[in-house]
N, C-alpha and C positions, 0 to 999 in steps of 0.2 A: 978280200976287198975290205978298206977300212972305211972309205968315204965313195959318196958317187958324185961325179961330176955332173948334177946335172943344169947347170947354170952353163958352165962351158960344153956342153953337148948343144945346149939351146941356139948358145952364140955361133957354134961350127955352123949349123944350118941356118943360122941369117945371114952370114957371110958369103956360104956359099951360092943359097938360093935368093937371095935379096927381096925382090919385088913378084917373085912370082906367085901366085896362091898358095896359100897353104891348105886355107879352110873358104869354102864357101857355102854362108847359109843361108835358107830359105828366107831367115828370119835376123837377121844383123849383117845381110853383105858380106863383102868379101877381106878376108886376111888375111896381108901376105905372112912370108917367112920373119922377114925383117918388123914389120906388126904386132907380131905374136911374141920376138920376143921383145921389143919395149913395153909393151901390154904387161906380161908375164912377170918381165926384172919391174917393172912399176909396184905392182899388184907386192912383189915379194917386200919392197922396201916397206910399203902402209902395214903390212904384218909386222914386220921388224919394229916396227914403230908405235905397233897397239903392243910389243913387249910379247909376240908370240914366239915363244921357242924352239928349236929341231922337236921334232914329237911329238907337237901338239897337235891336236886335232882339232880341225877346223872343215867347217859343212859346208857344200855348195847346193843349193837349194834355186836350180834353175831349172828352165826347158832349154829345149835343143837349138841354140843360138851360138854367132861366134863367142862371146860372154862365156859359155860353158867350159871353152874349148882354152881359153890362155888364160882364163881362172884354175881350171885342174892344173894346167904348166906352172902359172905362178905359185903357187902354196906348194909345190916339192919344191921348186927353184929356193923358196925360205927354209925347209927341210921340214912343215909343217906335217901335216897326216891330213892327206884327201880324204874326204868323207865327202864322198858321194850320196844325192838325197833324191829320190823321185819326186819328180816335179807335182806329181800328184798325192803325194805325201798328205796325209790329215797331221791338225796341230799335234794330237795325242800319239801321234808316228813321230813327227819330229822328238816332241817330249820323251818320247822309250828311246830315240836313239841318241840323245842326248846325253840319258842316263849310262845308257851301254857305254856311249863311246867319248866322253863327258869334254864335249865341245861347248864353247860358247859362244865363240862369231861363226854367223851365218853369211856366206853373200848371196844376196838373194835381189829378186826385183824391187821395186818400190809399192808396189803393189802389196805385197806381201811383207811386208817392214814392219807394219805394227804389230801381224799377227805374232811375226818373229817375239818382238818385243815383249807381246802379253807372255811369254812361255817364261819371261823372264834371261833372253837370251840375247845377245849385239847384232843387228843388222850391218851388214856392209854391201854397199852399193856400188856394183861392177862403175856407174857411171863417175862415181866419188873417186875414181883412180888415174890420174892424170899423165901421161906416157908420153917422155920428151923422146924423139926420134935421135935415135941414139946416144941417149942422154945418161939411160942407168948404168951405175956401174955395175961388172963382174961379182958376183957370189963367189963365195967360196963351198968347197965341194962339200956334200953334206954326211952325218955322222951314222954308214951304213947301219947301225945296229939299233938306231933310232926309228920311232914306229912315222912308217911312210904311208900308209893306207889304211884304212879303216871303211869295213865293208859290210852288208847284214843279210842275211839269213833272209828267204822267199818269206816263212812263218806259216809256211803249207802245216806243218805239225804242231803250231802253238806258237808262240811267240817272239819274235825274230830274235838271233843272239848276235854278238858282232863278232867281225873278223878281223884280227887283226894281221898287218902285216908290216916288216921294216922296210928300209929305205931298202935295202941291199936285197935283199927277197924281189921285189918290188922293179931289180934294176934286170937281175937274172930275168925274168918274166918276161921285159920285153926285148931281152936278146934272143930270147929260144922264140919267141912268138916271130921276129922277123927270121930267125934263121932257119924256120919252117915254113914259109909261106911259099905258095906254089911257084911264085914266078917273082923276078926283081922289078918291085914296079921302077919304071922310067920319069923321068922329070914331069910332069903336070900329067902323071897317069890318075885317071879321075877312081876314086873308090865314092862309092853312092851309100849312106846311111841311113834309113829310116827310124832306129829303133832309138829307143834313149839312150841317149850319151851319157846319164849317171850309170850304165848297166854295160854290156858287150863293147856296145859301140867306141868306147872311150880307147880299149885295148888295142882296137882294129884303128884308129886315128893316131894313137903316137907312131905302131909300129910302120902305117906306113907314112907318114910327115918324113922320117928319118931320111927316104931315097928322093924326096924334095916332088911326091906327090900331092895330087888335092883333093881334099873331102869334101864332099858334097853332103851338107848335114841338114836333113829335113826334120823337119816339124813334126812328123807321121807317117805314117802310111795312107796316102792319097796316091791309089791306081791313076788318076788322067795325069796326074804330077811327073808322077814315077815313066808312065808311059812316053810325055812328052821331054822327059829327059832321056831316056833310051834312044827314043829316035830320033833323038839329036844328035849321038855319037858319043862316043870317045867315053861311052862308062868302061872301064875294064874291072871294074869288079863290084860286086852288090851281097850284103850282109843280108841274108834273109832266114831266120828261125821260121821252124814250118808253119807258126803262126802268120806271116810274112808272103810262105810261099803259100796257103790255102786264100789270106785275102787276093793276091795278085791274078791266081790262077781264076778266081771267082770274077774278077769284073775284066780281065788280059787274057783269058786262057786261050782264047782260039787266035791267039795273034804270036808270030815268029821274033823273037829279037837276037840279029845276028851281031857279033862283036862283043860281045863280055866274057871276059876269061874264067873268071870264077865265080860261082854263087858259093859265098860262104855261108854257112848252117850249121847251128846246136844247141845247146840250151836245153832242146826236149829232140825225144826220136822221131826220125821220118817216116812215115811210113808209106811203104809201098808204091798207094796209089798218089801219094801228095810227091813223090818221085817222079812219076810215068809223068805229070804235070810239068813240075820242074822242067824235067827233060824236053819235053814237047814244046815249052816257052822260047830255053836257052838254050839246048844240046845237052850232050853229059860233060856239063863244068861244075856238079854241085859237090862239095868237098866239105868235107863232117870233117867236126873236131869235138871231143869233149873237154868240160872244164866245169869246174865249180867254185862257188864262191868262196869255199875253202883253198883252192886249189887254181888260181889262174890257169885260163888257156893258153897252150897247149895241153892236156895229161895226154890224149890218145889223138891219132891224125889218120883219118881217110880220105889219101887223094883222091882227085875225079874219076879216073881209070878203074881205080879197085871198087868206088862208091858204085859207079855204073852196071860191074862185075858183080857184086851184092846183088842188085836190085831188078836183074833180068838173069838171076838163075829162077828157074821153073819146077818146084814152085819156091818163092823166096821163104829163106829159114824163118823159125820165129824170133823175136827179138830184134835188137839197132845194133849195128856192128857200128863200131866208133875207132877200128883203126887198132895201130899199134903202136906202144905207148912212145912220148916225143922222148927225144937222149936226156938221159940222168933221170927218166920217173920211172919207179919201181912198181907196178899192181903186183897186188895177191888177192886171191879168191879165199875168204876164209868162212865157210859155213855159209855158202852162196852169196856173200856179201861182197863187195869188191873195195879194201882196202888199198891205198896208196902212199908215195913218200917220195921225195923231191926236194931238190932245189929251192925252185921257186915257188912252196910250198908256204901257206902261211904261218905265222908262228904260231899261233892259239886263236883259242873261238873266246869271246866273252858274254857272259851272262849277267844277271841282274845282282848275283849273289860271289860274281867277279872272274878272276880267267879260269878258262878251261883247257887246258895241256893236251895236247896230243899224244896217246899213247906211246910211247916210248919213241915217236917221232912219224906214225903211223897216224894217218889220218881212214875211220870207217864213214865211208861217203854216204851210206843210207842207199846205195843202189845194187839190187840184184843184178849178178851175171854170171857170163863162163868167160876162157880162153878157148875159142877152138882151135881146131888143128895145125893152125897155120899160124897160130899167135896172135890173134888178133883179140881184144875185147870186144862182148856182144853182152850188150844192158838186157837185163829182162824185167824191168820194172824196179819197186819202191820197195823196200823192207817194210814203212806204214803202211803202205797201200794194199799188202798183201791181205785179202779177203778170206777169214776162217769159217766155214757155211760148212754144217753139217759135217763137224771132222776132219773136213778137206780143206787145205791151204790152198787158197786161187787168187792166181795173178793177176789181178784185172787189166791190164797192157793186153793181156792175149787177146780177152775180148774186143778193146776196144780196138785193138791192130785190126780185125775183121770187120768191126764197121766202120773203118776209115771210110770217107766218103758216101755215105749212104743216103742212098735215094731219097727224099722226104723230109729232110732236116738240114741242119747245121753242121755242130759236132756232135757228141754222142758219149758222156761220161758214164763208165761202170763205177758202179763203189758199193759199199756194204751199211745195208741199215743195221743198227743193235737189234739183237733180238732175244730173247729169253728161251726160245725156240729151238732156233739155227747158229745160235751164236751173232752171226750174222748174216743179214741175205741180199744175192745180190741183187740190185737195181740195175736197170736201164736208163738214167737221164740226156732228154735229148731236147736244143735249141729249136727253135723254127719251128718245129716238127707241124709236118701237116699228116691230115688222115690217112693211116697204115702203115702207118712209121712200125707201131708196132711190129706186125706181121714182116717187114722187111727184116728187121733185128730178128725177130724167131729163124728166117730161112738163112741168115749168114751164121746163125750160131749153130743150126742142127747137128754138122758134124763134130762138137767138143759133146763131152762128157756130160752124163743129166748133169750133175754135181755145178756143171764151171758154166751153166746156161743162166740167164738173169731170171730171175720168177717173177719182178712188177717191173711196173714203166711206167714213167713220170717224161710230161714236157712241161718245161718251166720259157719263159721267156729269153734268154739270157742264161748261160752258165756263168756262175762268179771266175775270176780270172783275179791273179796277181799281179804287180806291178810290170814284171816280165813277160804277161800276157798266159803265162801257164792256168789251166784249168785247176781249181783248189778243191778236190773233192772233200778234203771236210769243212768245204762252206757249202759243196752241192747237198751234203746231206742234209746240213743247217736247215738250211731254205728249203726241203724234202719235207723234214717234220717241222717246219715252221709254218707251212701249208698243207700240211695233208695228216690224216690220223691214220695209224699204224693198225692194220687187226691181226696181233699176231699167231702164231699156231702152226699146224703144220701146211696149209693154205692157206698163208697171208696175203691180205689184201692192204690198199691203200684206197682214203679215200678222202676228197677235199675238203677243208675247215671250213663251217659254215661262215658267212661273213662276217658277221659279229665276232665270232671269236676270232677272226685275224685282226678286224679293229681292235679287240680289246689285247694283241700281243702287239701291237703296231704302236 
């Protein structure tokens, strides 16, 4: 492939869906087919017009509104490089990923205009884009080998790098994304989004626009929202990472919703009990895929059936089975590490000090796992994350699989304090926590190893979370010895700063 059409892909499905929804959100009403793309071919000519190029990169810096949604359309339809930005982005975020990914127009709210502006950077305002109803012309197809996306790094291990990827990379991606989807959605088949559309959500929106379905694109996660859209009908399918399904199951759980064909799920593993939930809400429709930001989703697909099959063997293995891999991606397990290679694979990672190549075309994902027997990938946690305490390399996933849901708390992060001691030792940090949380954590750990048992336990208010919603345990640790003094030795204790000295680190 030398060029993709994606201007005349847009135009296929205004013609052929006209006036029907495309997108409807919580927060900008509704857009039809035909909408989106004058919206879109508008959006592209004003780029054309500030003298942006195939390849350049250019930021979108929104919340979850129609704005987000024929903004990321219009900037490939110019052949620019989407760069997607968390709406919750700090200035000094935008600033790193500017450098990374050396964008200069932002489209962003009005609100946010000047802060753009202090960074030394161009605001553009979805509202400044004026869309004559059938008025723009035809694009022409854009130059596959030209960078189409630009993406970054969680920064769970330090500092985000970027991702880059071409138009052509970019176009693969969301052919195998719909041509793995469990069922063909049907004309105004509703898919329901809570999560941000700069992250998963965006993926799940082009692939199914294409069969002239409708996104329902919220603002968040608000259970009476979500609820009072379920029982309205006609969701056939809902995006929910397990972060997703534990708020839902938390304020929904004792309530049935019949009719949704799929709950799609990934990002992080499920586990077990936040399954039996799932299940109990919707039936067994929840369907795991894996993907990274290296590596668009699809890499690995577990339908419903097998996911169900997983999660009601007695007792369930350890680790996340994530399926087996989607056609043309390669895994290998090299020194328990699970490398990959693809397609629809990005072309490099970039850093501050410039690109980073993929091994000989080999991308190493940074996650532990196996193949078992049947072929399938099962994640066993983080290469970082792996905790060295007294000689012993321990996976904290195992731990933390076992207090999935635990009595007395929230969630419930393992990780590893420094220690001059142990090397490192593990902690127990737990949200909410009320009195004997402790004591619950010792009786689910009793049966692992002395060695893989946590020795202290901290409850903090809040566990720090990423933009993705993932637990960051090296900012749980942060916040560990940012409040508490370490006694180390061979019975280390932990014990609170007095108040002063947190004023005077505050």
């Amino acid at each position: 492939m030398n060029a993709v059409p994606w201007s005349a892909q847009l135009r296929a499905l205004a013609a052929r869906f006209g006036d029907a929804p495309a997108v409807t959100a919580e927060h900008g009403g509704t857009l039809s087919y035909a909408g989106l793309s004058d919206r879109a071919h508008a959006l592209a000519e004003v780029l054309a017009a500030r003298g942006i190029a195939a390849g350049t990169p250019v930021a979108i810096l929104l919340p979850n509104c129609a704005e987000s949604v024929w903004c990321a359309y219009g900037v490939r339809l110019a052949g620019a490089a989407d760069t997607p930005l968390g709406w919750g982005s700090t200035g000094e975020e935008v600033a790193w990923a500017a450098q990374l990914a050396g964008f200069r127009t932002v489209i962003t709210t009005a609100d946010r205009a000047e802060a753009v502006r202090a960074l030394g950077l161009d605001p553009l305002l979805p509202g400044s884009v004026r869309a004559t109803p059938g008025g723009q012309a035809a694009w022409d197809a854009v130059p596959a080998d030209a960078t189409g996306r630009v993406l970054f790094t969680s920064g769970t291990t330090g500092k985000p790098k970027g991702v880059r990827y071409s138009h052509g990379r970019r176009w693969i991606a969301e052919q195998l994304l719909r041509a793995t989807l469990p069922f063909t959605p049907a004309r105004r088949s509703r898919l329901l989004l809570v999560t941000p559309f700069a992250h998963g959500a965006s993926l799940l929106t082009f692939a199914w626009c294409e069969y002239g379905g409708e996104v329902l694109l919220e603002g968040g996660v608000d259970p009476a929202r979500v609820r009072t859209l379920l029982r309205r009908g006609g969701v056939d399918a809902l995006f929910a990472p397990p972060t997703v399904i534990a708020k839902l199951a938390a304020a929904l759980g004792d309530e049935r919703f019949e009719g949704v064909r799929c709950i799609f799920t990934g990002t992080q593993p499920l586990p077990p009990g936040l399954y039996a939930k799932a299940c109990a809400m919707f039936g067994p429709v929840v369907r795991v895929t894996y993907g990274k930001t290296e590596c668009f989703n699809p890499i690995t697909v577990l339908e419903a059936p097998d996911t169900h099959d997983w999660f009601t063997q007695q007792p369930v293995p350890p680790g996340a089975c994530v399926g087996w891999p989607a056609p043309g991606v390669e895994v290998e397990i090299r020194d328990g590490q699970v490398w990959l290679r693809s397609s629809h694979m990005s072309e490099e990672l970039v850093g501050p000090d410039g690109p980073i190549p993929h091994a000989d075309g080999w991308h190493a994902t940074g996650d532990l796992g196996r193949i078992d027997d049947r072929g399938r990938l099962v994640l066993l946690g983080r290469v970082a994350d792996v905790i060295k305490s007294g000689g012993y390399r321990v996976n904290p996933d195992e731990i933390e699989a076992l207090l999935a849901g635990l009595p007395g708390c929230g969630a419930v992060c393992v990780a590893g304090l420094p220690s001059e001691y142990w090397g490192e030792i593990i902690i127990a940090v737990a949200e909410h926590a009320q009195p004997g949380w402790e004591d619950a954590v010792r009786g689910r750990v009793a049966a692992l190893s002395k060695h893989k048992q946590p020795r202290l336990f901290v409850a903090l208010p809040a566990l720090p979370r990423n933009a993705q919603g993932k637990i960051s345990r090296r900012e749980v640790v942060r916040c560990v010895l940012a409040t508490h003094r370490l006694a180390d030795g061979a019975h280390p204790a932990l014990s609170p700063k007095p108040e002063e000295e947190l004023q005077w680190n505050t």
